[in-house]
Structure formats: structure tokens, C-alpha cells
C-alpha positions as CSV (number, residue, x, y, z in Angstrom):
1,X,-40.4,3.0,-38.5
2,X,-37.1,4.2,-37.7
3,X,-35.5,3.1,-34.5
4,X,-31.8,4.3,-34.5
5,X,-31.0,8.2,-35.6
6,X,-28.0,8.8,-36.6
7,X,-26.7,10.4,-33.2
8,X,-27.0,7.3,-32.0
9,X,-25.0,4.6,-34.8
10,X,-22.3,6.9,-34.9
11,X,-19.6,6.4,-31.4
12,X,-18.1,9.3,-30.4
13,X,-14.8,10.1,-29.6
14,X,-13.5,11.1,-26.7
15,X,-10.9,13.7,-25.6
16,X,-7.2,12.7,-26.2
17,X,-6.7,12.9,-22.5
18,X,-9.5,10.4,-21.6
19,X,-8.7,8.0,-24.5
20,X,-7.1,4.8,-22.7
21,X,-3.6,4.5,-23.0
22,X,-3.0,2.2,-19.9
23,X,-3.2,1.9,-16.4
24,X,-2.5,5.5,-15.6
25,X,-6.0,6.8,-17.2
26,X,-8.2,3.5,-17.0
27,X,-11.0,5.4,-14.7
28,X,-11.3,8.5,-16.6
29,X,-11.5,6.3,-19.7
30,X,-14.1,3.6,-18.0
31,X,-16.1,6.4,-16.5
32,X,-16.3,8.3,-20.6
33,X,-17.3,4.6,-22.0
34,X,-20.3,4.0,-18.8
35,X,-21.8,7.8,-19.8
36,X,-21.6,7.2,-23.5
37,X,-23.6,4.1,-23.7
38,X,-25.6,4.9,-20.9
39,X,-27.1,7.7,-22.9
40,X,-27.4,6.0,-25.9
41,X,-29.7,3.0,-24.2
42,X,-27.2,0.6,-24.8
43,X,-25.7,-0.5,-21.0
44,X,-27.5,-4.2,-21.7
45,X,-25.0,-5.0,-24.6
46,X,-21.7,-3.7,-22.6
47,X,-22.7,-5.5,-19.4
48,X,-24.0,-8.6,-21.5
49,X,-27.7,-8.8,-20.3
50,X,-29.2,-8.8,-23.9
51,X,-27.9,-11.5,-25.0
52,X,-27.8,-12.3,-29.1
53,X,-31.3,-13.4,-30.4
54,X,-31.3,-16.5,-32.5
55,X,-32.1,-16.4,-36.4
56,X,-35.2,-18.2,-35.4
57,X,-36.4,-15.1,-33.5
58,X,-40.5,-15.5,-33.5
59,X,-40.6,-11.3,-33.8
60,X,-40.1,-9.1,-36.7
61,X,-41.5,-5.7,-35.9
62,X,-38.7,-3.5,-35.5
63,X,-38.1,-2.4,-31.8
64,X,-36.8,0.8,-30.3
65,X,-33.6,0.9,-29.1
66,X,-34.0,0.4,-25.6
67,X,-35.7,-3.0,-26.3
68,X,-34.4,-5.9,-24.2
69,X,-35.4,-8.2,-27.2
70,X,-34.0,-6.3,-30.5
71,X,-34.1,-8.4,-33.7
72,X,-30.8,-10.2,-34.6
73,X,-29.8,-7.5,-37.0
74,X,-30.9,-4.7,-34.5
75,X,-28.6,-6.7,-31.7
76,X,-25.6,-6.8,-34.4
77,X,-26.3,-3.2,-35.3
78,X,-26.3,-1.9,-31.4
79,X,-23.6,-4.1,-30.4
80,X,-21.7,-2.6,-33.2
81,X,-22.3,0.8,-31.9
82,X,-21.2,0.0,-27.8
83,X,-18.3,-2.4,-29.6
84,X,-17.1,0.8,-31.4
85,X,-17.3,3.1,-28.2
86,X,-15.0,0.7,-26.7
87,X,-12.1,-0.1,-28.8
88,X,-12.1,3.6,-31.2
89,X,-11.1,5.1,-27.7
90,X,-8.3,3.2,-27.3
91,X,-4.7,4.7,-28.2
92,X,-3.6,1.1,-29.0
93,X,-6.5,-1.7,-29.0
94,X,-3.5,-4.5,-30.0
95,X,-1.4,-3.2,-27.1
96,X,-3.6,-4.0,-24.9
97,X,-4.6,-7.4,-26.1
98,X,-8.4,-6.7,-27.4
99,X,-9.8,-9.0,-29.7
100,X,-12.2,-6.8,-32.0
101,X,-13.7,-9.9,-33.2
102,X,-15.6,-10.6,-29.9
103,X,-18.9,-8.6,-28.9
104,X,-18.6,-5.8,-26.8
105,X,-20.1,-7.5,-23.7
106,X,-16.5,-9.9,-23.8
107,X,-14.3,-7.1,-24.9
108,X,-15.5,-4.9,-22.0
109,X,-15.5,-7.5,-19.4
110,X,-12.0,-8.7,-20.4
111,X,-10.6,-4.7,-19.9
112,X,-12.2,-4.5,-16.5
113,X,-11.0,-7.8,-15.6
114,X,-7.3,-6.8,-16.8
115,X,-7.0,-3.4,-14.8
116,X,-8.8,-4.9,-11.8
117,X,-5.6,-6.8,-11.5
118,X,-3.5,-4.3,-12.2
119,X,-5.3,-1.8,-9.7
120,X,-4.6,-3.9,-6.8
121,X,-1.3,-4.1,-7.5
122,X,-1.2,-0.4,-8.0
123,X,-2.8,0.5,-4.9
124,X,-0.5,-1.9,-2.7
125,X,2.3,0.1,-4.4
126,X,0.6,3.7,-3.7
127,X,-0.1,3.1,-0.1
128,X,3.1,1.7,0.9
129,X,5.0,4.7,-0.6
130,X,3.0,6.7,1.1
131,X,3.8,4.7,4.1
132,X,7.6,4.2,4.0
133,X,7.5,8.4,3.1
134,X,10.2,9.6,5.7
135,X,10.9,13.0,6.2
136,X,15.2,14.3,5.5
137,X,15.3,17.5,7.7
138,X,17.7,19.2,5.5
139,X,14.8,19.7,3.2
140,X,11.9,22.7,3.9
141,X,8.6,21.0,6.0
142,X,6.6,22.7,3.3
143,X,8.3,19.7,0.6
144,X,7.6,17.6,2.1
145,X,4.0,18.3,3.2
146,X,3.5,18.5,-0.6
147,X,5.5,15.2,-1.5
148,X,2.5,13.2,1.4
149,X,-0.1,15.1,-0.4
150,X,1.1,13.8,-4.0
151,X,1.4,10.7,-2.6
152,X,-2.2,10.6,-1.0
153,X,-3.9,11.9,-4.5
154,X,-1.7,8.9,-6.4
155,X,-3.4,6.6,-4.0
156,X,-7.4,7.9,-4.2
157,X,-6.5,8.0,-8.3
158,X,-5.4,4.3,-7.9
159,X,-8.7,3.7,-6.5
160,X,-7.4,3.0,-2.7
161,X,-8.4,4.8,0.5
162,X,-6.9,6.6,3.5
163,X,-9.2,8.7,5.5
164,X,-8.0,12.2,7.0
165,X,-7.6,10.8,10.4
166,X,-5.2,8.0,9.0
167,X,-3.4,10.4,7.2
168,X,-3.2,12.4,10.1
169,X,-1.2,9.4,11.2
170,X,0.8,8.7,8.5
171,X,2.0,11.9,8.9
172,X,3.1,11.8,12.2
173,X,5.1,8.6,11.7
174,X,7.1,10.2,9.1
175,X,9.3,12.0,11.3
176,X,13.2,10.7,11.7
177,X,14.0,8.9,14.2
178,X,15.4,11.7,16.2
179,X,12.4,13.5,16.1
180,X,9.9,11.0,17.2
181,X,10.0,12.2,20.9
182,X,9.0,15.3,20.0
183,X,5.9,13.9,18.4
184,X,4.5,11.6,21.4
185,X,1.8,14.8,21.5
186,X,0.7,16.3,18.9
187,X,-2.5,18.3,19.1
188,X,-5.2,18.7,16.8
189,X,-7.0,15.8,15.1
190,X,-7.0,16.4,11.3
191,X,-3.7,16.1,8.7
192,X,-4.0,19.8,8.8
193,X,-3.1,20.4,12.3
194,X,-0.3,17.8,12.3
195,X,1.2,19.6,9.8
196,X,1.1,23.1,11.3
197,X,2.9,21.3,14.5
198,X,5.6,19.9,12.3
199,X,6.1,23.1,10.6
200,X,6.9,24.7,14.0
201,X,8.9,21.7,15.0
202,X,11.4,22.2,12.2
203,X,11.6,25.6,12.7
204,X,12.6,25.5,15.8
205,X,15.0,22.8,15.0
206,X,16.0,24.4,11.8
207,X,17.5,27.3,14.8
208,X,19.3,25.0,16.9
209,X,21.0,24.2,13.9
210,X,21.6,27.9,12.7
211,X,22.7,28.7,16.4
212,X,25.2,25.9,16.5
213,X,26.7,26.8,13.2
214,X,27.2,30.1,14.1
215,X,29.3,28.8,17.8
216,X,31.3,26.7,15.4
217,X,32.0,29.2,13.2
218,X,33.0,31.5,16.0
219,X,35.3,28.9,17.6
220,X,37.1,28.0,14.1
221,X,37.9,31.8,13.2
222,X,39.2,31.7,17.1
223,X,41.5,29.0,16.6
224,X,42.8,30.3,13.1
225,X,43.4,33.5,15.3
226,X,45.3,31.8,17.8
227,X,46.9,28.6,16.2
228,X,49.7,28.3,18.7
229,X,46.9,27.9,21.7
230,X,45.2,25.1,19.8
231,X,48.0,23.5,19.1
232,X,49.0,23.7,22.7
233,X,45.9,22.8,23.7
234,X,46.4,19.6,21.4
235,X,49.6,18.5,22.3
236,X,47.8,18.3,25.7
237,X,45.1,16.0,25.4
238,X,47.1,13.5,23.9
239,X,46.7,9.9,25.4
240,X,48.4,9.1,28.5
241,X,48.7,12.9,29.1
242,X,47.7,14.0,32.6
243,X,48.5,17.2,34.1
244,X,50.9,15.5,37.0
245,X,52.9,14.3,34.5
246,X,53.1,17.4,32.3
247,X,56.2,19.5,31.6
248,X,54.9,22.9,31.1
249,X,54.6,25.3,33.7
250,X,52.1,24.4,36.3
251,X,52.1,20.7,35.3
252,X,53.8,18.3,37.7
253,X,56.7,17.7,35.8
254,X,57.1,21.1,35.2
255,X,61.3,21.8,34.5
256,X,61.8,18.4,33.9
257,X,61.1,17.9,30.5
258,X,63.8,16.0,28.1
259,X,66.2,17.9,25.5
260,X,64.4,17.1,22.4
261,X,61.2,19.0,23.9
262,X,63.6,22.0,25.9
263,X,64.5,22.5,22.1
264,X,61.3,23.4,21.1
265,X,61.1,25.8,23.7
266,X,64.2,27.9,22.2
267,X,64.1,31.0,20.0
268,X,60.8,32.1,18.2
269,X,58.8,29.3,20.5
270,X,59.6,30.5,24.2
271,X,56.2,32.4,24.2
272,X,54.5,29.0,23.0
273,X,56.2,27.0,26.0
274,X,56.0,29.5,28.5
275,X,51.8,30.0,27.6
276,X,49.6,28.8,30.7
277,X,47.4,26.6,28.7
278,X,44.5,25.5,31.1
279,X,42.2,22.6,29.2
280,X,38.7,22.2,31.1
281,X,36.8,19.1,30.3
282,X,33.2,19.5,30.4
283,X,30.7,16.9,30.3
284,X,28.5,17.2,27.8
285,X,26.2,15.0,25.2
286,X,27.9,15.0,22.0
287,X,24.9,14.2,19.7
288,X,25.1,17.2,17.1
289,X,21.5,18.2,18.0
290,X,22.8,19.2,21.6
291,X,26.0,20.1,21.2
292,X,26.9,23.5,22.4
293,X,30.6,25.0,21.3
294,X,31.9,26.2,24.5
295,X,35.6,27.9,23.7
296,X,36.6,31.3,24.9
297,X,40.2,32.7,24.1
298,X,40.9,35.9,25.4
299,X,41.7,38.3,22.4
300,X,44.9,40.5,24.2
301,X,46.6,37.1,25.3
302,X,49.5,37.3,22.8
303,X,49.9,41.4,24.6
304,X,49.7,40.2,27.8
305,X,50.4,37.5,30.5
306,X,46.9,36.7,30.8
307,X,46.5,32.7,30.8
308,X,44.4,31.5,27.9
309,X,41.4,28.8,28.2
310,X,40.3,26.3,25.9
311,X,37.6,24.1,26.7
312,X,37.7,20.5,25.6
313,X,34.7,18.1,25.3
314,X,34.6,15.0,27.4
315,X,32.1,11.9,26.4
316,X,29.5,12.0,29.0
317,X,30.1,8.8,31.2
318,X,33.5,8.3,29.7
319,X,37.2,9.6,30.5
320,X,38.3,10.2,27.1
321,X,39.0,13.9,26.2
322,X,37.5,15.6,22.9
323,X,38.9,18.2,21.2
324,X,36.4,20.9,19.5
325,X,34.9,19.2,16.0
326,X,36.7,21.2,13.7
């Protein structure tokens, strides 16, 4: 009586893809090898539960294949089939440190003992990129939404685990520093709804910016205008400068200045030294994300005898003058 057709002596191979190569395709390959010789009957020879009969073995009717208690050339014939599952479906069996002259049983137990190892190690190393993922604003929100996501598939294929609502979390946290009180609330209670909040956060961020950009901008092609002003303006700020002690007109010491400075005044510079140059400190946080150019010049001052204003930035909390970040 035949036992074994030939479907079933001959191992098939698998798809290139699912063929083990390492670490990287170790489940799709275990999960091809559990299907394969479960179908075929054979499951007690990989796990080891049918163990080699002796030569002394009392029975010699042949047995089908499922039997727990083959014959001893049955067993070698079956093990030779699971034993060949294993290793042909390996890119590179030596690589990888299997020992073909072992029954399948060891072989297989020595692979899942190997990448069990090397798993944990994995999955440490997926979740705490995922973790340490920290958002750079200058990038779009939708990048980075699909950077977390990556992240989170590495870590399921790794084998670890991070529900939605830890996700959710994660996501939060990744914010920059300067962000996080704008995240003390964020509604919803899925990674999905986080997200749609940040997007909105950095768009309306991503305007502050634009808006400040285009002050600055305005203020520079103001002072490239009017270079004299600004240079007036930043002869005036200089330490130890105080409007009691200054020689242009309206300051304190107004007439009173020394040669070397009347002789700047002369010829093509009278205008310059004449010029009512008022500087206005306002107070004002000078953190980039609230900074808000404040400079007017008025555009007929070199026509007329209209004073010109510049405002200055002062340090909140401090004395010292700044001059516009240009």
C-alpha cells in the first residue's frame, strides 16, 4: 500500500520574496514553512513530537502519513521531506548557521530560537524610533504623518505592539518644544484626529511665519530706500547714547558737538545731520515666533521736512536697545 504520493515527497518552493534571507523576512518565511507542512501532515516532525523509532520497532505494516508511529524508514523519509522545506527555502542555509546534518525538528527549533533573539532586539529598536520621532517644522505635517506611520508598520512587522490610542500619544509628544503648549488639548481620541489638529496647528503657524517674512521683507527694502535714516538711527542706539547727551537737533547737547563730528555735518551730509531722527523703543518679546516688525519711514521725507521714525526693539524686562534683525 502506498502511503506517500508524490505531492507530498517532493518540498516546494516558495516565492523569491518569502524565501528567508534574514531578519527582515523571518515571519513571511516562518509563516510559508507552518502552511506547507501543515498540509502535508507533517507538523509532528518540525515541532519534534514524533520522535525517531528505534530499528527494533515491533511494527512493520506500512502507516499513512499522518501516523504518530511511522516505521524508521517512513520517519527518515518524512523528516526528509519537512527537513527539505526548511533549508531549500533558505537564500543562504551556511549564512545563517544551519547544520543540514540535524533532523528538521533541531534545525527548526534552532531558527526560531535565533530570530527570537534577534526580534527583541528589533522591536526595542522599532519602538524607540518611533518614540524619539520629533517633528522639524520646516518640513510639511503631511511628512511627517507619513514618516510615524512607517515607523508604526516597522514596529507591528517586527512583531511589537502599540495600540491606536498609544499612538495617538506618541503623536502628540512629537511636537517641538515650542509647540507643546499648544497641545495641552487636543480633541478627539484616535491617531486620526490628533493628526487633523496638528495639520491645522502648522498651518496656522506655517502663516505667522509667512506674515513675519513678509514685515521683514518690507522693513529691509525700507531701509535700502533710506540708508541714511538707518544709519542715523544706528549711530543712535549706540551704548552710552542717551538723548540728553545727544548732539543732533533736539538732543540735549544739541550745538555742542566736537569738530571731528561738525565735519561730518558739512557739504553733501547737512541733510543727514540736520534729519530729526526720533528712535522709539517698544517693548516687545523677541522670540522669532512673536516677533512683529514694527518700522514706518515716511516715503516723501527726503522732499520734505517731515521728521522720520524708526522703531527700535527693546528686550522685554531689560534696558538694552535692539536694532531691527536685518
Amino acid at each position: 500500500m502506498s502511503t506517500t504520493s508524490q505531492s507530498l515527497v517532493t518540498a516546494p518552493r516558495f516565492p523569491k520574496a518569502k524565501q528567508l534571507v534574514g531578519e527582515d523576512n523571518w515571519r513571511e518565511y516562518k509563516r510559508e514553512v507552518l502552511l506547507t507542512v501543515q498540509s502535508r501532515s507533517l507538523m509532528g516532525y518540525l515541532s519534534g513530537t514524533i520522535p525517531q523509532p528505534s530499528s527494533t520497532h515491533l511494527t512493520t505494516s506500512p502507516t499513512y502519513i499522518y501516523s504518530t508511529t511511522p516505521l524508521p524508514e517512513e520517519w527518515s523519509a518524512r523528516d526528509a521531506i519537512t527537513k527539505s522545506v526548511i533549508v531549500t527555502n533558505i537564500a543562504d542555509p551556511v549564512g545563517l548557521g544551519v547544520d543540514e546534518t540535524k533532523n528538521s525538528a533541531s534545525i527548526w527549533k534552532g531558527l526560531v530560537d535565533k530570530f527570537k533573539k534577534w526580534n527583541k532586539q528589533k522591536i526595542k529598536l522599532a519602538d524607540d524610533a518611533l518614540r524619539k520621532c520629533i517633528y522639524d517644522p520646516k518640513t510639511p505635517m503631511e511628512e511627517h504623518e507619513k514618516k510615524m506611520c512607517n515607523l508604526l508598520k516597522r514596529l507591528h512587522n517586527a512583531g511589537g505592539t502599540c495600540t491606536d490610542e498609544q499612538f495617538r500619544l506618541i503623536v502628540i509628544a512629537s511636537v517641538p518644544k515650542e509647540w507643546k503648549p499648544d497641545v495641552q488639548n487636543v480633541p478627539g481620541t484616535d491617531s486620526e484626529s490628533a493628526f487633523t489638529f496638528l495639520h491645522a496647528l502648522y498651518l496656522e503657524k506655517r502663516q505667522e511665519v509667512d506674515e513675519e517674512e513678509r514685515d521683514l521683507k518690507r522693513v529691509k527694502a525700507l531701509m535700502a530706500k533710506y540708508p541714511e535714516v538707518y544709519a542715523a538711527a544706528a549711530q543712535s542706539t549706540q551704548s552710552g547714547h542717551t538723548k540728553a547727551r545727544c548732539w543732533a537737533s533736539g538732543g540735549g547737547m544739541e550745538g555742542k558737538a566736537p569738530k571731528w563730528w561738525q565735519s561730518k555735518t558739512d557739504g553733501t551730509n547737512t541733510n543727514v545731520a540736520m534729519m530729526d531722527t526720533q528712535v522709539n523703543a517698544i517693548e516687545t518679546n523677541l522670540d522669532p515666533s512673536e516677533l512683529y516688525v514694527l518700522a514706518a519711514i515716511d516715503a516723501e521725507i527726503p522732499n520734505t521736512n517731515k521728521p522720520s521714525n524708526l522703531y527700535m526693539f527693546k528686550a522685554s524686562g531689560t534696558t538694552e536697545d535692539k536694532s531691527l534683525p536685518f
